[in-house]
N, CA, C and O atoms as a Maestro MAE file, in Angstrom:
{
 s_m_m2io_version
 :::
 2.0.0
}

f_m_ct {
 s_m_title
 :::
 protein
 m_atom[336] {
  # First column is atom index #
  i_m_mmod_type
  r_m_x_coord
  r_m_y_coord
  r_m_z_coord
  i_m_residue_number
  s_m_chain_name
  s_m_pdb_residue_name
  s_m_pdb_atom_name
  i_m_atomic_number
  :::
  1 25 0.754 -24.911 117.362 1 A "UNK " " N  " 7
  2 3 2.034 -25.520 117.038 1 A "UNK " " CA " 6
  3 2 3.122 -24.453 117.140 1 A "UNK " " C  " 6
  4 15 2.939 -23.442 116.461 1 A "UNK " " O  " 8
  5 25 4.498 -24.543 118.069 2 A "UNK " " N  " 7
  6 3 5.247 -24.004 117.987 2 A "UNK " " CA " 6
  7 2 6.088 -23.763 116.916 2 A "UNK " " C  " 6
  8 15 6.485 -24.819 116.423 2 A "UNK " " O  " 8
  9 25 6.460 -22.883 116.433 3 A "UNK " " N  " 7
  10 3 7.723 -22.571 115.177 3 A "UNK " " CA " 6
  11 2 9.183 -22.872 115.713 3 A "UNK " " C  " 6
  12 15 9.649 -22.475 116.781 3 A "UNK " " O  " 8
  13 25 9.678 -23.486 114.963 4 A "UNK " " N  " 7
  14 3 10.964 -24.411 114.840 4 A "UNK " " CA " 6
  15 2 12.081 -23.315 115.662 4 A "UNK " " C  " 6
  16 15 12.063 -22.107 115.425 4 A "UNK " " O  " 8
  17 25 13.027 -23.940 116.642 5 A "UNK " " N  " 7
  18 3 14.041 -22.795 117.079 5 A "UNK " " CA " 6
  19 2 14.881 -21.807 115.597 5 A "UNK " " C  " 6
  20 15 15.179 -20.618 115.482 5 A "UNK " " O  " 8
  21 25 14.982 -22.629 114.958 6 A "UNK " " N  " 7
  22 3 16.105 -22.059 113.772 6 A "UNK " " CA " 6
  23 2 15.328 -20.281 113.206 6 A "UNK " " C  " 6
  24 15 15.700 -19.156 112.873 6 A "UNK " " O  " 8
  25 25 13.989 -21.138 113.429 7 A "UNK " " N  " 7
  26 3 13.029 -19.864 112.641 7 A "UNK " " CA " 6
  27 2 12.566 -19.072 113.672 7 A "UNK " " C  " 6
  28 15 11.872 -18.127 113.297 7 A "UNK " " O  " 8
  29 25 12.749 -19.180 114.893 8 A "UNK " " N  " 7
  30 3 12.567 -18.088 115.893 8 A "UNK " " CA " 6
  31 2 13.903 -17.326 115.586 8 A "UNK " " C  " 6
  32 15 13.838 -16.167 115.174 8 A "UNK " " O  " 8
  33 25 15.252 -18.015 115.797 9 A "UNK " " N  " 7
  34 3 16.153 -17.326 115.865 9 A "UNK " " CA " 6
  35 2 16.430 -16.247 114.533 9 A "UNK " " C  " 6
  36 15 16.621 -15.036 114.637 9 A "UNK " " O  " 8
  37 25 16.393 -17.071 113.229 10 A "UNK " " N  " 7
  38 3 16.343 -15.994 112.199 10 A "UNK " " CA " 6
  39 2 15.685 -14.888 111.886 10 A "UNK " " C  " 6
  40 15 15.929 -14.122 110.954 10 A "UNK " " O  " 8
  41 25 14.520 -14.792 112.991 11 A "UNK " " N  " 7
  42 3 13.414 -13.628 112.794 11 A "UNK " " CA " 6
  43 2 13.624 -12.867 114.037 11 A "UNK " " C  " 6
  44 15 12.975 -11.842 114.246 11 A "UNK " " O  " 8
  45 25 14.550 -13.340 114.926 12 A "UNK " " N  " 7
  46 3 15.159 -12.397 116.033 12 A "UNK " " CA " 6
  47 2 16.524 -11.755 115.373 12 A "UNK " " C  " 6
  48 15 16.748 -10.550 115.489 12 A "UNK " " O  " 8
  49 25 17.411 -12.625 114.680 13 A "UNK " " N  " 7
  50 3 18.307 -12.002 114.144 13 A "UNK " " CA " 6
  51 2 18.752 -11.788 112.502 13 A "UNK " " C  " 6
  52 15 19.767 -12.162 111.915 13 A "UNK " " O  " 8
  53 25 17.976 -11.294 112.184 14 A "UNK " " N  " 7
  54 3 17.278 -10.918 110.793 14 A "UNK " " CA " 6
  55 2 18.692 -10.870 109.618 14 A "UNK " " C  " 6
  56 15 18.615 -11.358 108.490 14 A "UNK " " O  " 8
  57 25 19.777 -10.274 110.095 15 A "UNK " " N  " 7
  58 3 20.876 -9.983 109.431 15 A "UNK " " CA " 6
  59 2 22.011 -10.847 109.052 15 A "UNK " " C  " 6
  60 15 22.730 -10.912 108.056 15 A "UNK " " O  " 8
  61 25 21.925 -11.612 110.382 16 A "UNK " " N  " 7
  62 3 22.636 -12.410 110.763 16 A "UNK " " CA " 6
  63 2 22.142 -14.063 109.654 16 A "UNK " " C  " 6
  64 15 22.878 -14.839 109.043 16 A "UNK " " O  " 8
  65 25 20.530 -14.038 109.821 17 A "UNK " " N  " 7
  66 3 20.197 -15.191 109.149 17 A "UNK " " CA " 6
  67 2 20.528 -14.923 107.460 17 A "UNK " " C  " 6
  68 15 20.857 -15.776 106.635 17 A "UNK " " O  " 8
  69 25 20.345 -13.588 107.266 18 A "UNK " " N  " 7
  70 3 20.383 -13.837 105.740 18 A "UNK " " CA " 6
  71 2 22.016 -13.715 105.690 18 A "UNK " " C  " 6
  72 15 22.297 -14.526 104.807 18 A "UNK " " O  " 8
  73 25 22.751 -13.377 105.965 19 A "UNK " " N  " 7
  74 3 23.979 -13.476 105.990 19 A "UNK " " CA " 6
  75 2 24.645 -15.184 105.708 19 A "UNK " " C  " 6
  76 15 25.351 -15.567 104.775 19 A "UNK " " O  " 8
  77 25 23.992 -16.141 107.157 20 A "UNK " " N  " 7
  78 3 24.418 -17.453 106.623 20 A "UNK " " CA " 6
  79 2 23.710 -17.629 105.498 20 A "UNK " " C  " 6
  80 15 24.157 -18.073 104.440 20 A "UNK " " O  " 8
  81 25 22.577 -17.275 105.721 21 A "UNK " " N  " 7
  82 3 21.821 -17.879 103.774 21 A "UNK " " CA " 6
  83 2 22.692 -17.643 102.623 21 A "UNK " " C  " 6
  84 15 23.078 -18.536 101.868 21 A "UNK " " O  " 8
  85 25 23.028 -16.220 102.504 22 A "UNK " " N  " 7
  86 3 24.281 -15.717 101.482 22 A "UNK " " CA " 6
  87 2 25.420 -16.616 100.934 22 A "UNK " " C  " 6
  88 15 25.793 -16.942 99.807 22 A "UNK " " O  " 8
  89 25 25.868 -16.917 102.373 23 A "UNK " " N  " 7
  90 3 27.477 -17.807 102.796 23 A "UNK " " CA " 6
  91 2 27.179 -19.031 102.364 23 A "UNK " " C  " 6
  92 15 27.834 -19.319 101.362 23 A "UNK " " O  " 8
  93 25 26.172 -20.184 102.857 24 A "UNK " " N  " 7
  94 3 25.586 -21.092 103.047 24 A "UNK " " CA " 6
  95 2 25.404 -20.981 100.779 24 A "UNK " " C  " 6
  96 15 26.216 -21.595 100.088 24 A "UNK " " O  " 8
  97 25 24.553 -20.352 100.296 25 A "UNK " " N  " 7
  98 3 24.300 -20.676 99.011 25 A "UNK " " CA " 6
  99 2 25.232 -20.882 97.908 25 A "UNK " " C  " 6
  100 15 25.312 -21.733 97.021 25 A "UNK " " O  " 8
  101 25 26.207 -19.407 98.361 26 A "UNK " " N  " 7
  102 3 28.029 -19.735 97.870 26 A "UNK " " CA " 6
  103 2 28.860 -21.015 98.188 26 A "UNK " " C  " 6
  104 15 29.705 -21.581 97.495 26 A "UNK " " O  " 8
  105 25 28.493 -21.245 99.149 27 A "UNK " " N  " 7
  106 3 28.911 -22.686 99.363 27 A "UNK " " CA " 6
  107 2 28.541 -23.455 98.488 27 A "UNK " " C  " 6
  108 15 29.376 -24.009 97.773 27 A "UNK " " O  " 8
  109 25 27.088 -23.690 98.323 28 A "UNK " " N  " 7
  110 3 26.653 -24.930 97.094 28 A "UNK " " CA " 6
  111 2 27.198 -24.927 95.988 28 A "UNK " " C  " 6
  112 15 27.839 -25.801 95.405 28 A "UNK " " O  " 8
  113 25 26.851 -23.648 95.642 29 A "UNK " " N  " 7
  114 3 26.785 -23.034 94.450 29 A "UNK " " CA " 6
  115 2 28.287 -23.380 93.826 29 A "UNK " " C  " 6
  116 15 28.423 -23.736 92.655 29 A "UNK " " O  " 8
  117 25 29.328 -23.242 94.693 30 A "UNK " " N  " 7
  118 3 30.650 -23.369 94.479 30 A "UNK " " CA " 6
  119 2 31.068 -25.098 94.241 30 A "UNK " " C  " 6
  120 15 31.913 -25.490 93.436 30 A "UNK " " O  " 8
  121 25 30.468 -25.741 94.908 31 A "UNK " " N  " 7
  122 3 30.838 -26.762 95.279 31 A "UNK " " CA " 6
  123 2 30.130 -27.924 94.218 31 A "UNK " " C  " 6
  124 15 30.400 -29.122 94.296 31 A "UNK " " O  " 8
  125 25 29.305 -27.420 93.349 32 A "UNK " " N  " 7
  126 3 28.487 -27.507 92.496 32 A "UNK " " CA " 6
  127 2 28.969 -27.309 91.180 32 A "UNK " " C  " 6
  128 15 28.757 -28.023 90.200 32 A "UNK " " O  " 8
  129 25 29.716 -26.150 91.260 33 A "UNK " " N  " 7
  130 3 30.261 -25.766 89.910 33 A "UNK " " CA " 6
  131 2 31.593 -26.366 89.954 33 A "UNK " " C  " 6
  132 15 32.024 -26.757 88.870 33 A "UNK " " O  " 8
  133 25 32.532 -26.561 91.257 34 A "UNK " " N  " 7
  134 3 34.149 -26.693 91.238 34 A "UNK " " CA " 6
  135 2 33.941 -28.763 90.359 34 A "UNK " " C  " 6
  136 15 34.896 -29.225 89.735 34 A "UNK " " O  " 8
  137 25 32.704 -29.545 90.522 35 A "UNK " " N  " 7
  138 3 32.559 -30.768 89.415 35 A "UNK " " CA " 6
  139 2 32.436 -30.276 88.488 35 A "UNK " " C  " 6
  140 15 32.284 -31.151 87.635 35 A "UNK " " O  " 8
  141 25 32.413 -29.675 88.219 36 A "UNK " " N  " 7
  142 3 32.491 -29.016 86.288 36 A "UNK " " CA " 6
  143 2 31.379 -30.378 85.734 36 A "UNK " " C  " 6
  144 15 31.641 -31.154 84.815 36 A "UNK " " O  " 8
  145 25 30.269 -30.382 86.477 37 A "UNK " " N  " 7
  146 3 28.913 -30.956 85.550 37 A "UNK " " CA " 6
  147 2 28.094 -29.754 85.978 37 A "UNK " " C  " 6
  148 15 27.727 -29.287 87.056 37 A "UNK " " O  " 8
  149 25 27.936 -29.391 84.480 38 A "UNK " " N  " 7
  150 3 26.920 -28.248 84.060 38 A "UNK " " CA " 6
  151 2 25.761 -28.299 82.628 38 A "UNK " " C  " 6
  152 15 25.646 -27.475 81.721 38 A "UNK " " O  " 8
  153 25 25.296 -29.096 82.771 39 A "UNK " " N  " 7
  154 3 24.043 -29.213 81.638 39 A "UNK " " CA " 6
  155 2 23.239 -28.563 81.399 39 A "UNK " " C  " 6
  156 15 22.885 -27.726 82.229 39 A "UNK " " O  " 8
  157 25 22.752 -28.644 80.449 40 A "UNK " " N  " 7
  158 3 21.781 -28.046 79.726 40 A "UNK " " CA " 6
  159 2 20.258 -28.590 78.908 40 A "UNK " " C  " 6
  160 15 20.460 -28.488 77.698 40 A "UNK " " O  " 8
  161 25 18.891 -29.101 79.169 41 A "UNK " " N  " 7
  162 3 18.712 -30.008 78.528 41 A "UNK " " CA " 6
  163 2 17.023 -28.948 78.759 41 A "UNK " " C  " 6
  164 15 16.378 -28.202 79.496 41 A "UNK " " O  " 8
  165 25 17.121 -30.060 76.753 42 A "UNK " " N  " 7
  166 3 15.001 -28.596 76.609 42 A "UNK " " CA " 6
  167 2 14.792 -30.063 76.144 42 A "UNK " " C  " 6
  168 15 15.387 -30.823 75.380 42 A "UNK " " O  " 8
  169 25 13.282 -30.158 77.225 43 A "UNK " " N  " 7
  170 3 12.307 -31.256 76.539 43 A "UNK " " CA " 6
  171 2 12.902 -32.691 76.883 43 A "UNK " " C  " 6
  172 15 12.250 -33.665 76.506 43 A "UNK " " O  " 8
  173 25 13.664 -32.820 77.324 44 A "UNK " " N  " 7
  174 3 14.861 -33.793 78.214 44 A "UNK " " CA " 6
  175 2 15.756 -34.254 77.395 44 A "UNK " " C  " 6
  176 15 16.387 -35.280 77.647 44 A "UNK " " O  " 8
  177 25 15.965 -33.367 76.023 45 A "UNK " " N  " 7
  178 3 17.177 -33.615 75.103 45 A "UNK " " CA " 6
  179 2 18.376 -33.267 75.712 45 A "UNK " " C  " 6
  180 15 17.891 -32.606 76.630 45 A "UNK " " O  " 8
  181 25 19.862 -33.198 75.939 46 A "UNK " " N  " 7
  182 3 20.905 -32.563 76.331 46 A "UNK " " CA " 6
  183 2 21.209 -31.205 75.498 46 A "UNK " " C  " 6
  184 15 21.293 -31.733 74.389 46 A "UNK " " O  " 8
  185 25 21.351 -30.332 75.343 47 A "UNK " " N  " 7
  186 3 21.704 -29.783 74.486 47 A "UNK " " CA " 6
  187 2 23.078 -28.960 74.650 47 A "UNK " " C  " 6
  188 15 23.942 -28.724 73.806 47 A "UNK " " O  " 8
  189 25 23.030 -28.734 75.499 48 A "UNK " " N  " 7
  190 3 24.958 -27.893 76.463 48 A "UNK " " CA " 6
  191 2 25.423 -29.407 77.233 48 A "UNK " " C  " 6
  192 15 24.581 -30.210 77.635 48 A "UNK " " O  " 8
  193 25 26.933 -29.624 77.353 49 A "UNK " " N  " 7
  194 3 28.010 -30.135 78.577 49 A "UNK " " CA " 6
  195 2 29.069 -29.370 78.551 49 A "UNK " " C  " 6
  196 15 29.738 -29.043 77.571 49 A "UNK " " O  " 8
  197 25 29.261 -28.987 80.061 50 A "UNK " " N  " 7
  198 3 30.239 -28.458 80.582 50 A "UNK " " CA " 6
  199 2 31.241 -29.619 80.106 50 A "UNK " " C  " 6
  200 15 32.327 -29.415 79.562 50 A "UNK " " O  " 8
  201 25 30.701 -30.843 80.398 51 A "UNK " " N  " 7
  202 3 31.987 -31.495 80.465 51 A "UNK " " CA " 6
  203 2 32.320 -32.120 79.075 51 A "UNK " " C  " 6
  204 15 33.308 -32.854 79.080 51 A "UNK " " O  " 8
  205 25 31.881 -32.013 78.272 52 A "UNK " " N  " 7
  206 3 31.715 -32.439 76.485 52 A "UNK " " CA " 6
  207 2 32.819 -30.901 76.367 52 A "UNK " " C  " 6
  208 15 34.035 -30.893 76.563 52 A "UNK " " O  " 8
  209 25 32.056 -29.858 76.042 53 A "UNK " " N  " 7
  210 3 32.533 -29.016 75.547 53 A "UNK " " CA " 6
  211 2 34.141 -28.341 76.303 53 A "UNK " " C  " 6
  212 15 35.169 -28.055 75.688 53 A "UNK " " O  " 8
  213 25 33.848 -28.221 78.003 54 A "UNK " " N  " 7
  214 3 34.976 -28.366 78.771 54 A "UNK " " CA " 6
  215 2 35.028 -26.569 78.953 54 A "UNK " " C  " 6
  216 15 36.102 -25.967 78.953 54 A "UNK " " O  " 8
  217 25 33.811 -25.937 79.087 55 A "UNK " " N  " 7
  218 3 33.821 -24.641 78.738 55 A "UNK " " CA " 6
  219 2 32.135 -24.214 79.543 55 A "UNK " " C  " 6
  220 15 31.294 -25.065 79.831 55 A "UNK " " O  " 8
  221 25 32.034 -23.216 79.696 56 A "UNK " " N  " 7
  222 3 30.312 -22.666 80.107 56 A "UNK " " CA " 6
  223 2 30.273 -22.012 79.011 56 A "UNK " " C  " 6
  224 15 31.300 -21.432 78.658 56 A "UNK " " O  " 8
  225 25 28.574 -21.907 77.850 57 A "UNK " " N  " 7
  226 3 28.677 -21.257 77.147 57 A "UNK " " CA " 6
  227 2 28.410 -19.476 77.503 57 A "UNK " " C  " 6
  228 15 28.336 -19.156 78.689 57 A "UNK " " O  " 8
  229 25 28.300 -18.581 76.611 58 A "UNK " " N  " 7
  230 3 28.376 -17.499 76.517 58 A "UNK " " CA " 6
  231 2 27.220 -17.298 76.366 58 A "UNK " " C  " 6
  232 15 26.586 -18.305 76.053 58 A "UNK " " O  " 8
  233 25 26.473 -16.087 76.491 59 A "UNK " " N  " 7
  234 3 24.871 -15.618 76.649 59 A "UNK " " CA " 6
  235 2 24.278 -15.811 75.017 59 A "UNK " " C  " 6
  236 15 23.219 -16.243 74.561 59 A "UNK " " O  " 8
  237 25 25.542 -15.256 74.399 60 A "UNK " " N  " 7
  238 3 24.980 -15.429 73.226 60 A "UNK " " CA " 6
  239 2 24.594 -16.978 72.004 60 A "UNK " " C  " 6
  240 15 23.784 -17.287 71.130 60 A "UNK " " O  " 8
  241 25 25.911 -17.599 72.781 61 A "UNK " " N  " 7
  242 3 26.030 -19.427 72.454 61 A "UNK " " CA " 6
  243 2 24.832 -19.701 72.967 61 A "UNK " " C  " 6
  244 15 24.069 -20.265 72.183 61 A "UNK " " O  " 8
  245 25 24.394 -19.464 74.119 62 A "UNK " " N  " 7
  246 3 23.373 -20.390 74.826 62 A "UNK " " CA " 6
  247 2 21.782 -19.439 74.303 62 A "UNK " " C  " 6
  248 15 20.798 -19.948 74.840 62 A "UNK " " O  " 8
  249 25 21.520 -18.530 73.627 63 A "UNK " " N  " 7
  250 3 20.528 -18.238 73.412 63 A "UNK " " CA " 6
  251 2 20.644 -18.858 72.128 63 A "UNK " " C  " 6
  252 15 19.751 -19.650 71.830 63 A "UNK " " O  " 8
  253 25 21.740 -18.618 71.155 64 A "UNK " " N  " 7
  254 3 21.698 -19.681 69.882 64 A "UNK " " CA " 6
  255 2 21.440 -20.974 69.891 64 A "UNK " " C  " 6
  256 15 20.767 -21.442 68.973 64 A "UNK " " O  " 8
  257 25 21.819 -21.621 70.703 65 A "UNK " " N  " 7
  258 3 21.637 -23.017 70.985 65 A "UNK " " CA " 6
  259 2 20.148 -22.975 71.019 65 A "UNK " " C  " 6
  260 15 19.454 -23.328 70.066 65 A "UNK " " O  " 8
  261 25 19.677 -22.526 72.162 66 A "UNK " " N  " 7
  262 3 17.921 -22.964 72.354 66 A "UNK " " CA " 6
  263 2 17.303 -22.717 71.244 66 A "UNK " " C  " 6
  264 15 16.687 -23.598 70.645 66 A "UNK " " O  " 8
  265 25 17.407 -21.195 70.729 67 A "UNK " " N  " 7
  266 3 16.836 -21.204 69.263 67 A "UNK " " CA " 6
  267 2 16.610 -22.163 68.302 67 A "UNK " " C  " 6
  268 15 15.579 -22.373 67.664 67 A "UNK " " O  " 8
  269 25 17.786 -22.782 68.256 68 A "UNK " " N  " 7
  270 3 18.163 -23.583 67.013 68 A "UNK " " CA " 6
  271 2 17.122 -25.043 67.467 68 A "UNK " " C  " 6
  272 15 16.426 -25.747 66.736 68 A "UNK " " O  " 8
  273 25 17.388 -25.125 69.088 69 A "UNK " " N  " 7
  274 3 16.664 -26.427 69.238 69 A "UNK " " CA " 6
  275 2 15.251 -26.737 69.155 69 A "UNK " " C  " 6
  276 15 14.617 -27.763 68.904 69 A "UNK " " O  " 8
  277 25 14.823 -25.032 69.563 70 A "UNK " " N  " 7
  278 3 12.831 -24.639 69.414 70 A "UNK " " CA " 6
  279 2 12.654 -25.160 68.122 70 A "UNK " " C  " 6
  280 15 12.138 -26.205 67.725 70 A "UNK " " O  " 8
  281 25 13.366 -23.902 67.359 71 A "UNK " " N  " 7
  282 3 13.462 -24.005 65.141 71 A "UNK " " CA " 6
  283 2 13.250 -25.866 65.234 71 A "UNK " " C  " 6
  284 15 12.322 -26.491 64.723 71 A "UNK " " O  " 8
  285 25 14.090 -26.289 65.817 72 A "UNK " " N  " 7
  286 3 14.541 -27.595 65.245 72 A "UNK " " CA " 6
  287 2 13.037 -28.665 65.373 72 A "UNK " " C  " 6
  288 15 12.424 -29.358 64.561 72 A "UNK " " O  " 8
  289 25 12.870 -28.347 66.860 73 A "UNK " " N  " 7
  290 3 11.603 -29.089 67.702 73 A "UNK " " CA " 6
  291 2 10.421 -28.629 66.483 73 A "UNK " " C  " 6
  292 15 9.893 -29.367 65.651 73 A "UNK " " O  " 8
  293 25 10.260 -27.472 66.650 74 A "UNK " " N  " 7
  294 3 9.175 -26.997 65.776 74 A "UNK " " CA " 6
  295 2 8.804 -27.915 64.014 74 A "UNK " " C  " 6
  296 15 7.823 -28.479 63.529 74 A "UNK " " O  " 8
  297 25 10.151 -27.629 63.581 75 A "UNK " " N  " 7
  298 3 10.489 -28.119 62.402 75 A "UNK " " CA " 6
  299 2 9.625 -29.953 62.433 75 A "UNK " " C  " 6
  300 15 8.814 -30.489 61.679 75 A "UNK " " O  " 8
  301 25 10.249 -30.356 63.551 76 A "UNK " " N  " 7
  302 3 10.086 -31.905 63.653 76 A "UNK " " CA " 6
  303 2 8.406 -31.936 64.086 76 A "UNK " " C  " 6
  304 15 7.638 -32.863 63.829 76 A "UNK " " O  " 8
  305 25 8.148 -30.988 64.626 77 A "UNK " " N  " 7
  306 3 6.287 -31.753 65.361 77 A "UNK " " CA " 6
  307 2 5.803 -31.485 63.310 77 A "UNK " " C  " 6
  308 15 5.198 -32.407 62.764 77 A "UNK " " O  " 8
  309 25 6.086 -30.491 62.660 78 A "UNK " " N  " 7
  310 3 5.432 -30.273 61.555 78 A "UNK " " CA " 6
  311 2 5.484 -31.357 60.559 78 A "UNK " " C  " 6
  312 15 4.681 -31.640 59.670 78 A "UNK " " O  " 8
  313 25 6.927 -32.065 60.996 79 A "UNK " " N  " 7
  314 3 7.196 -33.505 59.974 79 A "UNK " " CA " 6
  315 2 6.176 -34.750 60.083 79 A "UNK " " C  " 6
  316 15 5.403 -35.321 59.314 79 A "UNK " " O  " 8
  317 25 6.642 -34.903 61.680 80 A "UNK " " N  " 7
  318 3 5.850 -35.997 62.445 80 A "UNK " " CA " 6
  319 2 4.294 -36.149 62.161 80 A "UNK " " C  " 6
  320 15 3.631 -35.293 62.748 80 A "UNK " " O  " 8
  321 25 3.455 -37.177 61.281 81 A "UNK " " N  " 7
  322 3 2.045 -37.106 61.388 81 A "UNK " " CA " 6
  323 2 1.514 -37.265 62.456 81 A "UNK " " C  " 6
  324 15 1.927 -38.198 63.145 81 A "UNK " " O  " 8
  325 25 0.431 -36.426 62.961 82 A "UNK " " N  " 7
  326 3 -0.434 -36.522 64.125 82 A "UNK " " CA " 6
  327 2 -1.631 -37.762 64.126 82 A "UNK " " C  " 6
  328 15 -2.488 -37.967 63.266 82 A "UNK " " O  " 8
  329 25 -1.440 -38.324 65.084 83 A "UNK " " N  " 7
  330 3 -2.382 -39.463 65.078 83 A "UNK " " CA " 6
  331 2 -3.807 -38.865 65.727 83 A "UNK " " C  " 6
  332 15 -3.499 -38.116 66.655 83 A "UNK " " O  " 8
  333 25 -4.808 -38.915 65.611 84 A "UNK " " N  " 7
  334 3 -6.369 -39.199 65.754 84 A "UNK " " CA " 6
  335 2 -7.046 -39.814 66.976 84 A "UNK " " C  " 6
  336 15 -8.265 -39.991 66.982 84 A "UNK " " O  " 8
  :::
 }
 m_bond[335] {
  # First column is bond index #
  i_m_from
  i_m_to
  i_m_order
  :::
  1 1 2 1
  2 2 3 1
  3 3 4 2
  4 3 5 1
  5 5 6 1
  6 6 7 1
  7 7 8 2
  8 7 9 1
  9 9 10 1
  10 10 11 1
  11 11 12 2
  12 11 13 1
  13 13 14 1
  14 14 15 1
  15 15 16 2
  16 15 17 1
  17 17 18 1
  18 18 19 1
  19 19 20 2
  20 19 21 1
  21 21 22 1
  22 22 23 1
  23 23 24 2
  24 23 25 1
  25 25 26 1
  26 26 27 1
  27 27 28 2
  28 27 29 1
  29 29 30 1
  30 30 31 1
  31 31 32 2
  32 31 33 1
  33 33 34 1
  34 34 35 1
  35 35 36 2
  36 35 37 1
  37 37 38 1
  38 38 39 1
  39 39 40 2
  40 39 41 1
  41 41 42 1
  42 42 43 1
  43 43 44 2
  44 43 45 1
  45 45 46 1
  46 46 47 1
  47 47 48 2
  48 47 49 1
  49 49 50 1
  50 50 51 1
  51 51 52 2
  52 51 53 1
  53 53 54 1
  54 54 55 1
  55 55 56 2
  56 55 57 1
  57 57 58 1
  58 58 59 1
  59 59 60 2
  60 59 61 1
  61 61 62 1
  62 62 63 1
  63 63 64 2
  64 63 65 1
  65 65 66 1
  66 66 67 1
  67 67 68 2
  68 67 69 1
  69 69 70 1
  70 70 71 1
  71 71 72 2
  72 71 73 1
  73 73 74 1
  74 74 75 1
  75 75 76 2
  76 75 77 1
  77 77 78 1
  78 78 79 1
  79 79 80 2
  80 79 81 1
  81 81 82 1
  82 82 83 1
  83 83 84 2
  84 83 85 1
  85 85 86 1
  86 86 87 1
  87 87 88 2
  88 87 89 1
  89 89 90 1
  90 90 91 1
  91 91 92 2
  92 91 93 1
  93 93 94 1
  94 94 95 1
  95 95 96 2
  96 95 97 1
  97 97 98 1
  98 98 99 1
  99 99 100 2
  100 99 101 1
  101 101 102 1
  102 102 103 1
  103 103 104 2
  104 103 105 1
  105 105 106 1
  106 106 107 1
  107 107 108 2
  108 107 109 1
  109 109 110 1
  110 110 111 1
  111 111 112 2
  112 111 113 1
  113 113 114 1
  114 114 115 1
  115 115 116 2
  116 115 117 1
  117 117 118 1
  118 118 119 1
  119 119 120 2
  120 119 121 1
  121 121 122 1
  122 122 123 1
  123 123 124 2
  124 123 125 1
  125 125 126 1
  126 126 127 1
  127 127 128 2
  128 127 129 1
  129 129 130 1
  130 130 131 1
  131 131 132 2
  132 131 133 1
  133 133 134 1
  134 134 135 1
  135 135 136 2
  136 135 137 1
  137 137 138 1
  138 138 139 1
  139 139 140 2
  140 139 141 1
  141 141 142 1
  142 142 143 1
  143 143 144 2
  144 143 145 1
  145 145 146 1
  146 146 147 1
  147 147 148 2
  148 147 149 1
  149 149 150 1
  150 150 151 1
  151 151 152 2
  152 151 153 1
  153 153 154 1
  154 154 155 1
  155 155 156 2
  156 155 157 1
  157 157 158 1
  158 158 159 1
  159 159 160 2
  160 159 161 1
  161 161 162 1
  162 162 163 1
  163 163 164 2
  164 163 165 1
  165 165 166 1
  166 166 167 1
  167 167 168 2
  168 167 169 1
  169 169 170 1
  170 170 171 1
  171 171 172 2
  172 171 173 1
  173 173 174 1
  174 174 175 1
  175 175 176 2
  176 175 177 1
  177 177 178 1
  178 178 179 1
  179 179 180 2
  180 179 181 1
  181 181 182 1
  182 182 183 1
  183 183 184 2
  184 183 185 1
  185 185 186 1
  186 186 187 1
  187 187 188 2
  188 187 189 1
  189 189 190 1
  190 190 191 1
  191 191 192 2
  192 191 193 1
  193 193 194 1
  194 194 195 1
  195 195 196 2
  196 195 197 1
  197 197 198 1
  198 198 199 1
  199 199 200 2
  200 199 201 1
  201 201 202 1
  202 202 203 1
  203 203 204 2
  204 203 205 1
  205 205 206 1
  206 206 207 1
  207 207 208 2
  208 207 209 1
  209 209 210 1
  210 210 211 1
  211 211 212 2
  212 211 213 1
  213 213 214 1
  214 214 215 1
  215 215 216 2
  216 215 217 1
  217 217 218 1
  218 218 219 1
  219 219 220 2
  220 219 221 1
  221 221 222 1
  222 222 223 1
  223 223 224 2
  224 223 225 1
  225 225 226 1
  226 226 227 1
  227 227 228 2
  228 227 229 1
  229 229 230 1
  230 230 231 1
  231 231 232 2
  232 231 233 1
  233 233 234 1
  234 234 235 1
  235 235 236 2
  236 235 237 1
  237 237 238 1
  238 238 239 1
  239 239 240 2
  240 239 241 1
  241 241 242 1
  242 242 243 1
  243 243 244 2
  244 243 245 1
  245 245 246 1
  246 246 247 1
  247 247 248 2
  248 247 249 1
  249 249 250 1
  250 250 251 1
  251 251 252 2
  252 251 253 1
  253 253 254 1
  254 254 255 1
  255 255 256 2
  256 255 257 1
  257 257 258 1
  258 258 259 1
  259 259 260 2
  260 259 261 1
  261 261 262 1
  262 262 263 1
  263 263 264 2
  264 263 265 1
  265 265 266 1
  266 266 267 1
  267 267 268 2
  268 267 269 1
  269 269 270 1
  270 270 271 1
  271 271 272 2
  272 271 273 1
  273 273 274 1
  274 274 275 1
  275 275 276 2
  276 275 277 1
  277 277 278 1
  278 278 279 1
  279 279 280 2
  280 279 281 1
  281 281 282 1
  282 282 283 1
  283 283 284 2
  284 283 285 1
  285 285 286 1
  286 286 287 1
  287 287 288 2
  288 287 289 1
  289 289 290 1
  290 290 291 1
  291 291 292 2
  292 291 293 1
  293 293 294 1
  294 294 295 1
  295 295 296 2
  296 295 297 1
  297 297 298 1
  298 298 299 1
  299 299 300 2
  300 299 301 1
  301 301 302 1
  302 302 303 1
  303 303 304 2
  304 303 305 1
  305 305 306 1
  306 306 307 1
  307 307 308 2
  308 307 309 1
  309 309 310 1
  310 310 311 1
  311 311 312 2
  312 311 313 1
  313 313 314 1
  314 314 315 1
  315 315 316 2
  316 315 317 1
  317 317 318 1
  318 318 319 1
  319 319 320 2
  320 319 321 1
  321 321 322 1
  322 322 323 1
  323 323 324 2
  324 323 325 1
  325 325 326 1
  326 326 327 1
  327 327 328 2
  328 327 329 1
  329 329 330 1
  330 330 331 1
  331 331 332 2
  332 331 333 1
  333 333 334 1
  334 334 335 1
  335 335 336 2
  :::
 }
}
């Protein structure tokens, strides 16, 4: 089986391909963030919105947050009786 032209060419021009990859990911990445939907969700709870709060949190907000939600999760499996 032959390998795809795109992937001949990127392995002939090695610099060039990671270059669009670079360009190409800034693109998403941008275009992704300029909707200002940015979530956050443990266990499929929400726990961060960009668009609730109207803000990205800070390293330290967002490690508090999860904490609080583990503590919290934790807290709740210990409440919850286990069924048999």
């Amino acid at each position: 089986m032959q390998a795809p032209g795109v992937w001949t060419w990127g392995q002939e021009n090695k610099i060039y391909a990671c270059m669009m990859v670079f360009f190409f990911s800034n693109m998403i990445e941008n275009q992704m963030m300029s909707t200002g939907a940015f979530e956050i969700t443990l266990n499929d709870v929400p726990v961060w919105s960009k668009l609730e709060s109207g803000h990205l949190p800070s390293m330290q907000q967002l490690v508090q947050i999860l904490e609080n939600e583990m503590k919290m999760n934790v807290h709740m499996d210990t409440l919850s009786p286990h069924r048999s």
